[in-house]
SEGU-655058 format. One record per residue (C-alpha): residue in three letters; residue number from 1; x, y, z. Coordinates in steps of 0.5 Angstrom, whole numbers, plus 2048, in hexadecimal, padded with zeros to 3 digits. Example, Ala and Ser with C-alpha at 12.3 -4.5 7.8 and 13.67 -1.06 7.14 Angstrom:
BEGIN
residuo, num, x, y, z
ALA, 1, 819, 7F7, 810
SER, 2, 81B, 7FE, 80E
***
This chain:
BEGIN
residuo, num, x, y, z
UNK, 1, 84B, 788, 953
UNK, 2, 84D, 78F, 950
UNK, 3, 851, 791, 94B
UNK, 4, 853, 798, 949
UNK, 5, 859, 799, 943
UNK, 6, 859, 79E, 942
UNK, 7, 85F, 79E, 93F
UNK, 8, 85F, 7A5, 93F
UNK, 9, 864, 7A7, 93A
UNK, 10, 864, 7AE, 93A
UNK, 11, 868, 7B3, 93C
UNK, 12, 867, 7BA, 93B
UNK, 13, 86F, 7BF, 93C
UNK, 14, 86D, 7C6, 93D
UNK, 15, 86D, 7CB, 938
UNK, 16, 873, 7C8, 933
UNK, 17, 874, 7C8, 92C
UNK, 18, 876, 7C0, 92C
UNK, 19, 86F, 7BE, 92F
UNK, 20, 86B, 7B7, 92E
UNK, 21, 867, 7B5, 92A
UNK, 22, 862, 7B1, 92F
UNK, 23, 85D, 7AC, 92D
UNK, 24, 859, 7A8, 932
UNK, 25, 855, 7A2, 933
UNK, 26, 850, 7A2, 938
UNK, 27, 84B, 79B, 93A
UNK, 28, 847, 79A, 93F
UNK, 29, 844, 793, 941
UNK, 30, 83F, 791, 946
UNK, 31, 83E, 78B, 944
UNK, 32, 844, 784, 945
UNK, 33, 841, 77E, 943
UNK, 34, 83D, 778, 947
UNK, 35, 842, 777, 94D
UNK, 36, 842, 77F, 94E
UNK, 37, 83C, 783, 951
UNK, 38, 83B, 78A, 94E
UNK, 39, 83E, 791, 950
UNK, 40, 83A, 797, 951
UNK, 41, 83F, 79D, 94F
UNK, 42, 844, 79A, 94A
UNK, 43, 841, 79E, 944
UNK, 44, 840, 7A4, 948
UNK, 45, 846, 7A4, 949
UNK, 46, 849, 7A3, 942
UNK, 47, 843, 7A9, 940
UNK, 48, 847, 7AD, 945
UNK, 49, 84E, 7AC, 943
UNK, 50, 84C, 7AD, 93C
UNK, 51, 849, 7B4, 93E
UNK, 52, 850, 7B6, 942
UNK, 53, 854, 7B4, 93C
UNK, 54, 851, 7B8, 936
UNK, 55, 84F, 7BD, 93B
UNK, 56, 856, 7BE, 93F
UNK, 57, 85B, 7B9, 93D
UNK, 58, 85C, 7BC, 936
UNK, 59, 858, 7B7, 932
UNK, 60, 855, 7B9, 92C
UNK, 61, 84E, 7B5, 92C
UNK, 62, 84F, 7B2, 925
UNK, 63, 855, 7AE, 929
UNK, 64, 851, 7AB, 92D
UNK, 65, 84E, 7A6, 92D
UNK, 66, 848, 7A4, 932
UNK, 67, 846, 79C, 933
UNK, 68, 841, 79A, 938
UNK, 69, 83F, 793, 938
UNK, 70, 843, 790, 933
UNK, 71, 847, 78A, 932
UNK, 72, 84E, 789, 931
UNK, 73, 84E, 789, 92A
UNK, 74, 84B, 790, 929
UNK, 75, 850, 792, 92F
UNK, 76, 855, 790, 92A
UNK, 77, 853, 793, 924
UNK, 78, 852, 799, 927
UNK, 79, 85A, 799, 92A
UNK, 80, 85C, 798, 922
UNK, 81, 858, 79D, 920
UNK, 82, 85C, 7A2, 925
UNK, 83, 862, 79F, 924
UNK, 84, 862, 7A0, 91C
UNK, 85, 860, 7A6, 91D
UNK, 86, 866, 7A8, 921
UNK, 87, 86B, 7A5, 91D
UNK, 88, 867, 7AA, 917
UNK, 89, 869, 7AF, 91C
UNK, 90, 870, 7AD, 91E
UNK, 91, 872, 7AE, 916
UNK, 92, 86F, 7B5, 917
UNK, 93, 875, 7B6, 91C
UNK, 94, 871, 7B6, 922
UNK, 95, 872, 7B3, 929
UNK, 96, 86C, 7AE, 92A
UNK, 97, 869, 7AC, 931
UNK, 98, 863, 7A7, 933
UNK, 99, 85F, 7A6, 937
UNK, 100, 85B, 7A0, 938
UNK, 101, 855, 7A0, 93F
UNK, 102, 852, 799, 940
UNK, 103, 84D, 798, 946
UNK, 104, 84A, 791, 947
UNK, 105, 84C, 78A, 949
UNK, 106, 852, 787, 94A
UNK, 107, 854, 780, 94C
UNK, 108, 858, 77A, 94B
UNK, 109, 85E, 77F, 948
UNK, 110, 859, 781, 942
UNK, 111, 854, 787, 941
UNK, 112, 84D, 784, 941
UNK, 113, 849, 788, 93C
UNK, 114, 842, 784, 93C
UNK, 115, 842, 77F, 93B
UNK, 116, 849, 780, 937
UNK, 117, 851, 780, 93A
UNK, 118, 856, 784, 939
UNK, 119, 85D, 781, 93C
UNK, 120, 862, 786, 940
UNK, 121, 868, 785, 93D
UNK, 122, 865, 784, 935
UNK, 123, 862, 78C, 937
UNK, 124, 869, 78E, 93A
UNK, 125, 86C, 78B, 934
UNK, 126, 868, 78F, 930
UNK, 127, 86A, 796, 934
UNK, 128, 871, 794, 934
UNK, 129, 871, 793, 92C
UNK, 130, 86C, 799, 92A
UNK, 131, 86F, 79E, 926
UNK, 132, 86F, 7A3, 92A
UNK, 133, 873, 7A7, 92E
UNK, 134, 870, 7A7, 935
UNK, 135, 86B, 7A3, 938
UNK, 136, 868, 7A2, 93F
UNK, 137, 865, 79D, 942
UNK, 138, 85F, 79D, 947
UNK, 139, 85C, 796, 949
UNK, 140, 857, 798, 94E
UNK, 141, 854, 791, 950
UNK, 142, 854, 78B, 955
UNK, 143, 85B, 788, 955
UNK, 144, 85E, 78D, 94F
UNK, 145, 865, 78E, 953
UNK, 146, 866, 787, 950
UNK, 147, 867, 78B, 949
UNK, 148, 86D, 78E, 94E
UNK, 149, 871, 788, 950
UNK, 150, 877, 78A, 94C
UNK, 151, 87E, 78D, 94E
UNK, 152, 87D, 794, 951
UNK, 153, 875, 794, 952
UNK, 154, 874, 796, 95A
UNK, 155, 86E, 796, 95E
UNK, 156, 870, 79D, 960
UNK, 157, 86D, 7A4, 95E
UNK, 158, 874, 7A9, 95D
UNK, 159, 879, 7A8, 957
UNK, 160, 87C, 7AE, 955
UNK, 161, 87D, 7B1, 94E
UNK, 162, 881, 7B6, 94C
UNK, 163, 87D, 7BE, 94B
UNK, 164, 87C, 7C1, 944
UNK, 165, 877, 7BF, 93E
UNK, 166, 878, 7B7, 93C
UNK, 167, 87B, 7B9, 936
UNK, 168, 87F, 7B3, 934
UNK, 169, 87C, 7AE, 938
UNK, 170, 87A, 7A7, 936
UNK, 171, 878, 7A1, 938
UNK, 172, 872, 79E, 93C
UNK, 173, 86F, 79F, 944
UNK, 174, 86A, 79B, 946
UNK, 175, 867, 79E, 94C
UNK, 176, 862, 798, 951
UNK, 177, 85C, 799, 955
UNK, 178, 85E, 792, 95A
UNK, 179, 863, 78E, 95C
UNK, 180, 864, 786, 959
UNK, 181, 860, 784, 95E
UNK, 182, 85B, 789, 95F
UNK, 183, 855, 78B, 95D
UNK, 184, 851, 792, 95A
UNK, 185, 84C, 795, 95F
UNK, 186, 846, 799, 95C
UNK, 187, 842, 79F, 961
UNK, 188, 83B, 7A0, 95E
UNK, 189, 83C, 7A7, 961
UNK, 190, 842, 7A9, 95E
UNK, 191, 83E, 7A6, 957
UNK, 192, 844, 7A2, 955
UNK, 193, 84A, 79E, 957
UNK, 194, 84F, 7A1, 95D
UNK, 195, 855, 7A2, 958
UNK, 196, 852, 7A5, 952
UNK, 197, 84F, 7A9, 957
UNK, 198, 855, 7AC, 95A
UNK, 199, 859, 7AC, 953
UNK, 200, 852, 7B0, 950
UNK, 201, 852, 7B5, 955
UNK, 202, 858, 7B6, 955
UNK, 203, 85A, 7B8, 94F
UNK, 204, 854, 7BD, 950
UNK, 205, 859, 7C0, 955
UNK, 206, 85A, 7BD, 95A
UNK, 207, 85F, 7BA, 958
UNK, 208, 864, 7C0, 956
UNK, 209, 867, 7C1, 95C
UNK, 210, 86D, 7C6, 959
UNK, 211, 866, 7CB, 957
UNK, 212, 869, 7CC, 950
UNK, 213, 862, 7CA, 94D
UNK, 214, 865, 7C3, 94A
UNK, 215, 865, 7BD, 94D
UNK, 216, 86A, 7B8, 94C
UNK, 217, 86B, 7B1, 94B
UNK, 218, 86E, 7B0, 952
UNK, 219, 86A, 7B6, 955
UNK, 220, 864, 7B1, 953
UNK, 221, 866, 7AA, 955
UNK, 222, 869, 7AC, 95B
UNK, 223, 863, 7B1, 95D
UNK, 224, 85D, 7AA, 95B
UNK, 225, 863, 7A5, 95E
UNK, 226, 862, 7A8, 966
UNK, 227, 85A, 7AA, 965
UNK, 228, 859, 7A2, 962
UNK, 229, 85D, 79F, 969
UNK, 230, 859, 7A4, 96D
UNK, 231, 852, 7A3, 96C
UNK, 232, 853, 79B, 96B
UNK, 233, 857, 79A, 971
UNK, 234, 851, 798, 975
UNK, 235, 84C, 795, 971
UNK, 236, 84B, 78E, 971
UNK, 237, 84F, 78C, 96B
UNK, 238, 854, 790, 96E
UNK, 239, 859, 795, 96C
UNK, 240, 85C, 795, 964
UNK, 241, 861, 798, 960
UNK, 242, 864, 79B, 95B
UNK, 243, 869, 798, 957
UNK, 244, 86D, 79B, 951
UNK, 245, 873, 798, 94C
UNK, 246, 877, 79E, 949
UNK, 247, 87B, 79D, 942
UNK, 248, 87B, 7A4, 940
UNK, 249, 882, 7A6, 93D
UNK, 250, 884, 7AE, 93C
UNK, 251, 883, 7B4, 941
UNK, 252, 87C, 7B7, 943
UNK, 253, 877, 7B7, 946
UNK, 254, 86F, 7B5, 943
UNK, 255, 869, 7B9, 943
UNK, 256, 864, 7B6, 943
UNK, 257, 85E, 7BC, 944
UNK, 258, 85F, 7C3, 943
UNK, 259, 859, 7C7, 948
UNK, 260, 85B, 7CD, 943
UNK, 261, 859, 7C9, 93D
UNK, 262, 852, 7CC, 93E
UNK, 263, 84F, 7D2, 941
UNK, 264, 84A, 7D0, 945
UNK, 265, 84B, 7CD, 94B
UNK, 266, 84B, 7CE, 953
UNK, 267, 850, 7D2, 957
UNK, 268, 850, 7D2, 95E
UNK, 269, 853, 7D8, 960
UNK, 270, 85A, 7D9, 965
UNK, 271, 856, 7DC, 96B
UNK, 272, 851, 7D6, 96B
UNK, 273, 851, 7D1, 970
UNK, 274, 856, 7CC, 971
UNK, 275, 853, 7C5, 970
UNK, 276, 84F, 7C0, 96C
UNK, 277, 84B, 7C1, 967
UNK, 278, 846, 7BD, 963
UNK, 279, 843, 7BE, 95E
UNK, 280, 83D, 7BB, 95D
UNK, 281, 838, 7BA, 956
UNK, 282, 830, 7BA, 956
UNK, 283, 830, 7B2, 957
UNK, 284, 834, 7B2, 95D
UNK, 285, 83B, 7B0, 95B
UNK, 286, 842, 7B3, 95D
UNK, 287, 844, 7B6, 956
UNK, 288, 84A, 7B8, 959
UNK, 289, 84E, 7BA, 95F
UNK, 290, 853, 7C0, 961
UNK, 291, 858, 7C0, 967
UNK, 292, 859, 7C7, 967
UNK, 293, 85F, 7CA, 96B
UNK, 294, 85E, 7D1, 970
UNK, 295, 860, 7D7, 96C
UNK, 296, 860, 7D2, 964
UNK, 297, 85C, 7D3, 95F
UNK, 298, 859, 7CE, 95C
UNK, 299, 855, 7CC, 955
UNK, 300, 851, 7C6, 954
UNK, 301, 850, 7C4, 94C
UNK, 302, 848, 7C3, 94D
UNK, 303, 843, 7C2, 947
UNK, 304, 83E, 7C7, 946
UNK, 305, 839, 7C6, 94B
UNK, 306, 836, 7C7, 952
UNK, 307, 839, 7C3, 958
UNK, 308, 837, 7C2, 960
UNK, 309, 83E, 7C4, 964
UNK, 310, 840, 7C2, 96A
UNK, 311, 845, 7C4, 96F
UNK, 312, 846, 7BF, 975
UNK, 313, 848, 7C2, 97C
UNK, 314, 849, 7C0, 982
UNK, 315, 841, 7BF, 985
UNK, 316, 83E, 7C2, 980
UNK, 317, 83D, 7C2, 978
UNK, 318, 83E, 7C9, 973
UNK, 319, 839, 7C8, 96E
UNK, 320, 838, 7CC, 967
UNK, 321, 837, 7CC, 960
UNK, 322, 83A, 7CE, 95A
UNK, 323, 838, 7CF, 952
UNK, 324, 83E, 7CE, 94E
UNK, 325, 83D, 7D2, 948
UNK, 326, 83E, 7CF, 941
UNK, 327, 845, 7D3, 93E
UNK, 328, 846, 7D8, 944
UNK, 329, 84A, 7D6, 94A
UNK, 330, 846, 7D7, 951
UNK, 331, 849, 7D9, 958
UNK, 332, 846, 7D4, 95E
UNK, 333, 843, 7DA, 963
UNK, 334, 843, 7D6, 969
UNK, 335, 841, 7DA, 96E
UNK, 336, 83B, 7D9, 96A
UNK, 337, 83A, 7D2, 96D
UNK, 338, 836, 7D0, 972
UNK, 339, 837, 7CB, 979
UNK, 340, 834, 7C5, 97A
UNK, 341, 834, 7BF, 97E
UNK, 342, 837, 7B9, 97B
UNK, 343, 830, 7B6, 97B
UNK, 344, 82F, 7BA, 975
UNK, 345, 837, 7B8, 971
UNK, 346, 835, 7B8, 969
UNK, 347, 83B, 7B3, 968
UNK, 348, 838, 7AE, 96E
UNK, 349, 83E, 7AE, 971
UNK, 350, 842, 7AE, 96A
UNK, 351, 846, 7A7, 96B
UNK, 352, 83F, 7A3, 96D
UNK, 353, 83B, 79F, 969
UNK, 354, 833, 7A2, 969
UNK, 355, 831, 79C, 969
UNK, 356, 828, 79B, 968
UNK, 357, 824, 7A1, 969
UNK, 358, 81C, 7A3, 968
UNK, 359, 819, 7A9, 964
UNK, 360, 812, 7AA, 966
UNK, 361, 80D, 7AE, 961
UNK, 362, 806, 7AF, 95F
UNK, 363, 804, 7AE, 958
UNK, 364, 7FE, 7B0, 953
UNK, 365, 7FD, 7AD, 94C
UNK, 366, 7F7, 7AA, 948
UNK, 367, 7F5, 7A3, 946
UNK, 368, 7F1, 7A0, 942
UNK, 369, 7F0, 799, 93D
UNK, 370, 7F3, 798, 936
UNK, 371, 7EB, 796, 933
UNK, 372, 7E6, 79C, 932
UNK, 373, 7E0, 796, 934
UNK, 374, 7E3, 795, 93C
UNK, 375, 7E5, 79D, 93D
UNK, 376, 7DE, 79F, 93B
UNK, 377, 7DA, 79A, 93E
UNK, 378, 7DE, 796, 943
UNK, 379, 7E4, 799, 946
UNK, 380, 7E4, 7A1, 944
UNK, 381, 7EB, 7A5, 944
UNK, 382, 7EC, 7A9, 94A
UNK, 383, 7F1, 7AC, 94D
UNK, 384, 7F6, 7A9, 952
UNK, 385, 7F9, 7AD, 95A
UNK, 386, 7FD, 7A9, 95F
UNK, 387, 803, 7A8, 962
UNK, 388, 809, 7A4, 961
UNK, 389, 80F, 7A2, 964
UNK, 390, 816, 79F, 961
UNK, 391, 81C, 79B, 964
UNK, 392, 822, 79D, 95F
UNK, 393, 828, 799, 95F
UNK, 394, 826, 792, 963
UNK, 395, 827, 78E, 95F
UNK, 396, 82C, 791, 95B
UNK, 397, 82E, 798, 95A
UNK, 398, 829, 79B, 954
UNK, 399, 824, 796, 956
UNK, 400, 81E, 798, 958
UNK, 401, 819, 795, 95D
UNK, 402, 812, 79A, 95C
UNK, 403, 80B, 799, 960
UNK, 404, 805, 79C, 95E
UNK, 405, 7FD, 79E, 960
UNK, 406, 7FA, 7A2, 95C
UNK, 407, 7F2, 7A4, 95B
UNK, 408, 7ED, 7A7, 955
UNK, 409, 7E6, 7A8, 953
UNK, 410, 7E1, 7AA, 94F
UNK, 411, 7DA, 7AC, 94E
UNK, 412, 7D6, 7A7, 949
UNK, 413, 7D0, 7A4, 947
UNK, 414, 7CE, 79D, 945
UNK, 415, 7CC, 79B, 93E
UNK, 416, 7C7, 797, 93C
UNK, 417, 7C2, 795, 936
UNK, 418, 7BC, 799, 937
UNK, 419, 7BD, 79E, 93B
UNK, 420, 7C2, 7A3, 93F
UNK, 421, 7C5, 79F, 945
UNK, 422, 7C6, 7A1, 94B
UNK, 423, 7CC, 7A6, 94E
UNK, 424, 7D1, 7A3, 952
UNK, 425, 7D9, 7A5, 955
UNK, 426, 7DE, 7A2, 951
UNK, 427, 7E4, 7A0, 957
UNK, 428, 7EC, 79D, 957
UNK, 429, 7F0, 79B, 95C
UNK, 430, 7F7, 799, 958
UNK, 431, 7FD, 795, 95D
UNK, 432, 803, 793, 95A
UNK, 433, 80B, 792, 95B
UNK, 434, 80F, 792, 955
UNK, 435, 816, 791, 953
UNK, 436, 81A, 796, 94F
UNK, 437, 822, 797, 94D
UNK, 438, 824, 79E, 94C
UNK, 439, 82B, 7A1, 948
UNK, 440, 82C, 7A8, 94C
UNK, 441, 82F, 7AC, 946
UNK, 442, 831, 7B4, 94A
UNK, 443, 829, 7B5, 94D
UNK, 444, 826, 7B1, 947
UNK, 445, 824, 7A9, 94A
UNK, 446, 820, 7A5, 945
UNK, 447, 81E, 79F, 947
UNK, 448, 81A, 799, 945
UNK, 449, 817, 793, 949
UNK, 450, 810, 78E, 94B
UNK, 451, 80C, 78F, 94F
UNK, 452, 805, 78C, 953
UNK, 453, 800, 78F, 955
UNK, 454, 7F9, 78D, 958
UNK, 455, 7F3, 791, 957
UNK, 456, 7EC, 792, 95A
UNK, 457, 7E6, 796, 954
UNK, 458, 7DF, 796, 956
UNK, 459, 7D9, 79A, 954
UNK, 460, 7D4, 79C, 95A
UNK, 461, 7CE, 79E, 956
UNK, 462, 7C9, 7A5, 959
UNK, 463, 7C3, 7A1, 958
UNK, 464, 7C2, 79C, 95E
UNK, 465, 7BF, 796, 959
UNK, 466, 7C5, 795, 956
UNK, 467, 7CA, 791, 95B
UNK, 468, 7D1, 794, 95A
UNK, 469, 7D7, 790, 956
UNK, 470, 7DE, 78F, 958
UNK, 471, 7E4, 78B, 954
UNK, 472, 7EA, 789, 957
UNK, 473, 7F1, 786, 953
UNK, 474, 7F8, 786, 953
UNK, 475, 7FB, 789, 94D
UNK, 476, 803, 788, 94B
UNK, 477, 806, 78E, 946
UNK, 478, 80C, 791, 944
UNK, 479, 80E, 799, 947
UNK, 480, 814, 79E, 944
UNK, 481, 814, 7A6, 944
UNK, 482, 81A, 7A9, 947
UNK, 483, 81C, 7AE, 94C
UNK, 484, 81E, 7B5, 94D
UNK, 485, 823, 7B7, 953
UNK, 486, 81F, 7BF, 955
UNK, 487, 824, 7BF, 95C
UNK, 488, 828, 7BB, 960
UNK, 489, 821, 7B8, 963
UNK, 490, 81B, 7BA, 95E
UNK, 491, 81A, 7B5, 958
UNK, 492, 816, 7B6, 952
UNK, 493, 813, 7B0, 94F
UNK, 494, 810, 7AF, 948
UNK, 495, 80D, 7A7, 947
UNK, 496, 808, 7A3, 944
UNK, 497, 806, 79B, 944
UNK, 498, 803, 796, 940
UNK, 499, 7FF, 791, 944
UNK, 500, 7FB, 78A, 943
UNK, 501, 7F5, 788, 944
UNK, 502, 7F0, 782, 945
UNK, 503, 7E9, 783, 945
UNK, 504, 7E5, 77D, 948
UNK, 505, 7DE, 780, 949
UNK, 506, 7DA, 77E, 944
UNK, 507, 7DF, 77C, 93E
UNK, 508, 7E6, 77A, 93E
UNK, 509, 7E9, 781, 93B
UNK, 510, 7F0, 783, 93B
UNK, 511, 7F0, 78B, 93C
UNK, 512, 7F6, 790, 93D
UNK, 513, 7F6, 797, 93F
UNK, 514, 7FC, 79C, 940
UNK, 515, 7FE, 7A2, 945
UNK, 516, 801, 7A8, 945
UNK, 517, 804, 7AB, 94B
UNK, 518, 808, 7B0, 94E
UNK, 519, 80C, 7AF, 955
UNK, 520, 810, 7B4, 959
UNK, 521, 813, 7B1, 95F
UNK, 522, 818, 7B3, 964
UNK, 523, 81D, 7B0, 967
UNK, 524, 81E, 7B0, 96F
***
């Protein structure tokens, strides 16, 4: 089961003198125990949440504090680290806010961080009891309405809060990604949970329906309450809800990121068309979305980079791409986009897993044997041509299932004791299926794995006296390398191998020998 807490205490007011002093702690964990199954995105999505937070939410980077994989010890020794350090600000005079994001497992009323547990109501009773004077919580996991079930919490998305800069509030919200009984739902093509999704995207700017460049607690929560019911109400482990608890005393509204903070940034201009936009990165992941009014101008907090946007009409796609320059704010020109069917949709329908795919590809690299002896005399270094074909995602997603050809040869001459030995071609046809684990980072994929292969080498010697030769043998080995992203299609592959051996002709002898090789492939 998924958790997320972001108990994301934040709270940014507009342009004020009394503003917050904010921390953050952000924790991501894929993992939850041995009755658990891993997730895919929890990390991905405290990484995002902490990109947002210190670029938008008025969070200092030396504020927050960043855990991946850690256990329930370390998640509370960062919490006092961050709390002393508010109790320092506060003797200074300043507001304090924090915010704390946990994306991972829950069960059985408690965070499972690993192998370790955090309880639901010892984590609320440290946010009720922390020495700051704003907290917000966020539990995006399976079952975490349960940290609601307090008097006031609703299963709904609208609650009011008075307009104006949170100047004298105080208090604790904790916001949920589920009801009590239900559980929270991860999509491999949004690349993370349906909740931190729509709560990311929208304080990006898809949230901030007044159009004054900030987005509020409430525009937020409302904003990834309505998004969450919608893409989940037809899935099979049906629809989900949002929950809240409010027990926030004083005036004012909270804002949570501030599409002003920073300069760069996509505007989509008044006279584009209206509808849904998406915004999609070189990895194939929805980054954010943007329901865009007729006649509205609107902005939407990108990092710098380039990004595949779509627009969705009735039968057709409007597709185009925009570079998001570092510290300058770029204009959508959306008369520049292009139609296309909506075979040829980036976001593979947006709300839909992608499921298992192929890439095809040819290779070319070198082999060649680890003892001088055996490359010089029995099985010489050559070069290596082929094909490849490779099934991502099957098993399970960044998981690779690959098969391979490959061929090679050289001109040689036989060694022998008393005089020159005759000439021959020296050849290799290489088959093997391998096993790899990728860890997508933007367009970089490093990958580890096994794999098997079977190789024929023979000798067929010009002198018709000598009666050609050929070895066959299976051969285990370990690959990794990595790969790069070039489009949306192309992919640049840089890999090597370690292989085994076992010669049985004319002695018992172990050998090993090496590969390099680059791989472009294409996915259809």
């Amino acid at each position: 089961m998924r958790a997320s807490i972001p108990a994301l205490v934040l709270a940014s007011t507009a342009a004020h003198a009394d503003t917050l002093h904010r921390f953050a702690l952000i924790a991501g964990n894929d993992t939850g125990g041995a009755d658990t199954r891993p997730l895919s995105y929890a990390r991905d999505d405290a990484r995002k949440m902490h990109d947002l937070l210190t670029r938008l939410g008025g969070v200092a980077p030396a504020d927050a504090k960043l855990l991946l994989d850690d256990d329930a010890k370390d998640f509370l020794v960062a919490l006092s680290d961050l709390e002393q350090r508010a109790r320092a600000a506060q003797a200074r005079g300043e507001r304090t806010a924090l915010f704390v994001y946990y994306s991972g497992h829950a069960k059985d009323g408690a965070l499972r961080l690993g192998a370790s547990q955090l309880a639901f109501d010892a984590l609320k009773r440290r946010l009720a009891d922390a020495p700051v004077d704003i907290r917000i919580a966020i539990l995006d996991s399976c079952r975490s309405g349960a940290l609601t079930r307090t008097k006031g919490a609703r299963k709904a998305p609208a609650f009011d809060v008075e307009s104006g800069a949170a100047r004298d509030a105080r208090g604790v919200v904790i916001l949920t990604s589920s009801a009590a009984d239900e559980d929270s739902q991860e999509s491999d093509a949004l690349g993370g949970s349906y909740f931190s999704h729509h709560l990311a995207s929208g304080l990006l700017g898809d949230a901030d329906r007044s159009g004054d460049g900030r987005v509020t607690l409430f525009e937020a929560y409302s904003h990834a309450y309505a998004r969450t019911v919608a893409d989940t109400a037809d899935s099979s482990a049906g629809p989900q809800h949002p929950t809240f608890s409010y027990d926030l005393a004083g005036n004012g509204d909270l804002v949570l990121t501030d599409l002003r903070a920073s300069a760069e940034g996509l505007v989509v201009p008044g006279n584009a068309p209206a509808g849904a936009y998406y915004f999609v990165d070189p990895g194939g992941s929805v980054v954010a979305e943007l329901d865009k009014a007729a006649d509205t101008e609107r902005r939407v907090a990108l990092a710098p980079g380039t990004y595949r946007v779509k627009r969705r009409l009735s039968d057709r796609l409007r597709i185009g791409e925009v570079e998001v320059a570092r510290g300058r704010t770029t204009i959508l020109q959306e008369p520049r986009f292009k139609d296309a069917p909506f075979s040829d949709d980036p976001v593979k329908g947006a709300m839909l897993d992608k499921g298992a795919w192929w890439t095809f590809g040819l290779t070319g690299g070198f082999q060649s044997f680890f003892d001088a002896p055996t490359r010089e005399s029995l099985f010489l270094s050559v070069p290596l041509f082929g094909a490849e074909a490779e099934l991502h995602d099957y098993f399970r997603r960044d998981w690779v299932w690959g098969f391979d050809a490959a061929v090679g040869g050289t001109n040689g001459v036989l060694a022998l004791p008393t005089l020159e030995g005759p000439a021959y071609r020296y050849s290799v046809v290489n088959v093997g299926t391998s096993l790899t684990a990728e860890w997508p980072v933007g367009r970089f994929s490093p990958f580890v794995g096994v794999r098997v292969a079977y190789l024929v080498m023979g000798r067929k010697f010009d002198d018709g006296a000598f009666p050609d030769q050929r070895f066959a043998m299976v051969s285990p080995g370990l690959a990794t390398g990595a790969r790069f992203q070039l489009t949306r299609r192309l992919n640049l592959t840089a890999r090597s191998r370690l292989q085994y051996l076992q010669y049985t002709v004319d002695a018992q002898r172990s050998l090993g020998f090496w590969e390099l090789a680059a791989l472009l492939t294409y996915e259809p």
